[in-house]
N, C-alpha and C positions, 0 to 999 in steps of 0.2 A: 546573486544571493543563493544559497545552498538550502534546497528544502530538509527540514525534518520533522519526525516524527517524535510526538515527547510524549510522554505517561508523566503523572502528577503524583505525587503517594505523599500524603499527610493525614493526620488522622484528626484534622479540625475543617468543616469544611466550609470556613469565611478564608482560611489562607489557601485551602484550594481554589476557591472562585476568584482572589486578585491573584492568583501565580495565573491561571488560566486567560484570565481579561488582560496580563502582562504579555501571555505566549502570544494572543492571537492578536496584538497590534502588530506584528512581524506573519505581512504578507504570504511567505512563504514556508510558516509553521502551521502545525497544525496537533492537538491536543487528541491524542488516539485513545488516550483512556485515563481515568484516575483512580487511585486505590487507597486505602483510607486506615490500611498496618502495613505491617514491612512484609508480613505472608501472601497478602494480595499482590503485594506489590511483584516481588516475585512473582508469583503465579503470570499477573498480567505481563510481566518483561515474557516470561517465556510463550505466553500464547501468540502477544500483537509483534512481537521484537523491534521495539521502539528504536529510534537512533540515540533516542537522552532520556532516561529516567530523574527525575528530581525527586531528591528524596529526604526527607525532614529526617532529623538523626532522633527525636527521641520518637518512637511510633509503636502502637501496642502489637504484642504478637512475635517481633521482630524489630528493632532496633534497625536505625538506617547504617549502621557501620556491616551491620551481618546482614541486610538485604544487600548491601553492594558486593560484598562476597558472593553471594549466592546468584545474582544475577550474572558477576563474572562468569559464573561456573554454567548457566541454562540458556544463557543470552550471551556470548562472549564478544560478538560485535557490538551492542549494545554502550555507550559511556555513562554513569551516570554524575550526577554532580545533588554533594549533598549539601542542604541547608540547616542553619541553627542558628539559635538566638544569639547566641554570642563566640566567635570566631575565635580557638588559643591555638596555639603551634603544635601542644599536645592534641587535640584533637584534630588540629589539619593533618596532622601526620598520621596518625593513625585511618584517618577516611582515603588518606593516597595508598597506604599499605592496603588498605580493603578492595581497591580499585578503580576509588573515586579522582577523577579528570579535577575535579576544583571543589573547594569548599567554600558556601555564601553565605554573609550574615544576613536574617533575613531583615534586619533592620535597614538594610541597605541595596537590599532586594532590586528595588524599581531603578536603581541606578547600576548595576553592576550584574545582574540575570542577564540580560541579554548580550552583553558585553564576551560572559563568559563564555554564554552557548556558541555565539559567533565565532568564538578564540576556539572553539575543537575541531579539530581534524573532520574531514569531510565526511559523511559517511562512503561503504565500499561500493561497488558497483555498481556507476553510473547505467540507469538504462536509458537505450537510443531506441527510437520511434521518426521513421523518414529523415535521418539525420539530423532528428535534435534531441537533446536532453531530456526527458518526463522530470517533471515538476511536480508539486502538489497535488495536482487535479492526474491521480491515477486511475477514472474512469473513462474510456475515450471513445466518441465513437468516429470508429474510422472508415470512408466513404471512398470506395472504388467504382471504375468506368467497368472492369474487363478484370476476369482470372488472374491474368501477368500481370497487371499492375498491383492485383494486390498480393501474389504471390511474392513478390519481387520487393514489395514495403515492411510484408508482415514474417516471413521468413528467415529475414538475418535480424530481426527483433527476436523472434524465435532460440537462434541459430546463436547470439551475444548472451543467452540467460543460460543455456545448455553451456554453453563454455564456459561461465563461471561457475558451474554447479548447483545453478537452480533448477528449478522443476518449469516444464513446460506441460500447460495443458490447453487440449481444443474442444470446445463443447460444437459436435458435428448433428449430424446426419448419416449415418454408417454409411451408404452406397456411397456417398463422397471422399470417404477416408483417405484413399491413396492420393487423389487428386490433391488433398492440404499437405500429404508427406514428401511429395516429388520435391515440391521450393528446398524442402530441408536437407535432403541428399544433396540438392546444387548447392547447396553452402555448405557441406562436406560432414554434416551430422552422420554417424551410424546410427539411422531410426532404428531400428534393430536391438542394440546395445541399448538404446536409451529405452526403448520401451522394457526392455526385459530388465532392467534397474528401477524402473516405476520412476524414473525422471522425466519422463514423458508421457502422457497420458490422452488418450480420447474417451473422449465421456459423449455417450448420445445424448441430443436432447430428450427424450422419451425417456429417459431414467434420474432425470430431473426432478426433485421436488423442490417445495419452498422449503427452505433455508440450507439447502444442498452445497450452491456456490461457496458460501462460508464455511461447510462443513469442508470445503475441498482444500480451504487454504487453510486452515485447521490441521487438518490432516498431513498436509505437506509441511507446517513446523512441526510435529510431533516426529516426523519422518529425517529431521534434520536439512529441509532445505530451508534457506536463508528468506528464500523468495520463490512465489507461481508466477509467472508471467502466463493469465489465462488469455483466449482469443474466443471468441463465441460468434460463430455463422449466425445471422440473428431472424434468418425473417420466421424462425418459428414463434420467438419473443416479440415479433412485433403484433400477435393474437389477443395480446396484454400487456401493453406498454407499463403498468404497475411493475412487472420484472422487473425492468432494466430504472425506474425509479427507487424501488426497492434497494437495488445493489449501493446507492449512495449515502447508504444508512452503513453498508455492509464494509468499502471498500476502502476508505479513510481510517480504519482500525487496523489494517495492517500494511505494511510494506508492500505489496503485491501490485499488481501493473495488473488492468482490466482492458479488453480492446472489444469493442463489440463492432463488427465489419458489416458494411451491407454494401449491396450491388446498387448505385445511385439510377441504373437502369428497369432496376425491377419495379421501383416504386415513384405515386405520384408526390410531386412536388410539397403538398399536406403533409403527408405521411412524412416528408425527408425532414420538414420544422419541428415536427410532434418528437423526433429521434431527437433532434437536436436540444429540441429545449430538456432532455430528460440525462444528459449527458454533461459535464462539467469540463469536457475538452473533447477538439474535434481535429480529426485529421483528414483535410479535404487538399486536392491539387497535391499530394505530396508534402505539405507544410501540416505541422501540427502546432495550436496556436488554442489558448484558453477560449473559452465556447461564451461569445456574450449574449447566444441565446440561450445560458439555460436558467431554468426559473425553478431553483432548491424547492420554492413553498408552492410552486403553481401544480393543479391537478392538469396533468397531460390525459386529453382526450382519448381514445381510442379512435386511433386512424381505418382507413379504409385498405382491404386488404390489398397482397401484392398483384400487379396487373398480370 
């Protein structure tokens, strides 16, 4: 199954709540955001850059024919698919000239929505994570023995998003900097070039605030990348495990790949569960695999510091 990301835009919000309670019986969807005229709607494509906007054709502000134009234009990877009460040739035709992938009655909605979403093209740029796939759960935390191991997992994760033209960022520790850039050079990055293009970025954690993270993937589509692939050295974040529960409010709204890495050496056994339950996929031994310890509504302790 192919994950994606859908924005909702209708301006009644009882067909917002069954199009949403429709997206999310398909496991591997997930409703990033909804907007409620064709302006928002808009705006939202171009902030979260969805994979599927669904868009009601009559909507105040903006008409769903001229928000699918417009999303063409701010969001171009982006497909949407418009909905209406009643389905003619004349208006099929004109929602494909807009840039609409399919047109749905909604009359006919709950038999025929998923059907369509399923029938569009994948979206682009598969990201890899220890040689699998990322999925839904783009919060991850990933647990290494030793330096090389993790240089050697997290580096051509790195190294696959730079080469398609997204933005790579690492939220460090300055004195460690070089030490995270070496992996990137063996995988034949010019760090160099890419920092000086701002495709590449270190951010200290000490210049961190709350709601910073999201300001950064913000900032990165406004800059025209498609995608951040961030990495976060975490044992400063585990002072206050709240952070890294926080971000899963943060990191479902957009496309973006989160990895928060920790040295399974530095910490006691408490401390590696308390990570886990606050993380929605984990990458342990090399396999990266959905996390069935984590608890969305559980309040995660604060753990005991690193040894």
């Amino acid at each position: 199954m192919t994950a994606r990301r859908i924005l909702i835009a209708d301006d009644h919000d009882a067909a917002r709540r069954g199009i949403r309670a429709l997206i999310e019986t398909h496991s591997e969807w997930t409703v990033c955001a909804e907007a409620s005229d064709g302006s928002d709607a808009v705006e939202k494509a171009r902030r979260f850059r969805p994979d599927v906007v669904l868009l009601d054709v009559s909507m105040p502000r903006l008409n769903g024919l001229d928000a699918a134009r417009e999303i063409r234009r701010v969001a171009p990877r982006t497909q949407t698919v418009v909905l209406t009460t009643h389905v003619a040739d004349q208006l099929a035709g004109e929602a494909r000239r807009a840039g609409a992938a399919d047109v749905i009655s909604k009359s006919h909605a709950g038999d025929s929505l998923i059907p369509a979403i399923e029938a569009l093209p994948a979206p682009e740029s598969a990201v890899h994570l220890g040689g699998a796939r990322v999925s839904r759960h783009r919060h991850i935390a990933a647990f290494f023995e030793s330096d090389e191991e993790r240089c050697a997992v997290l580096s051509p994760f790195v190294a696959e998003g730079l080469k398609a033209g997204e933005k790579g960022v690492y939220i460090i520790d300055p004195p460690d900097g070089e030490g995270y850039l070496r992996g990137l050079r063996a995988s034949g990055i010019d760090v160099e070039a890419a920092e000086a293009s701002q495709q590449l970025e270190l951010v200290a954690w000490d210049d961190l605030r709350a709601g910073r993270v999201e300001q950064l993937l913000v900032d990165a589509s406004a800059a025209g990348f498609q995608r951040v692939r961030l990495i976060g050295y975490t044992e400063r974040s585990l002072r206050d495990l709240k952070y890294e529960e926080g971000l899963n409010d943060v990191v479902p709204k957009y496309p973006d790949v989160v990895v928060c890495a920790y040295n399974m050496t530095k910490f006691r056994g408490d401390t590696i569960i308390a990570v886990l339950r606050a993380h929605p996929a984990v990458l342990i031994g090399g396999e990266l695999r959905d996390n069935a310890f984590y608890a969305a509504t559980r309040t995660v302790q604060r753990p005991q510091q690193t040894l």
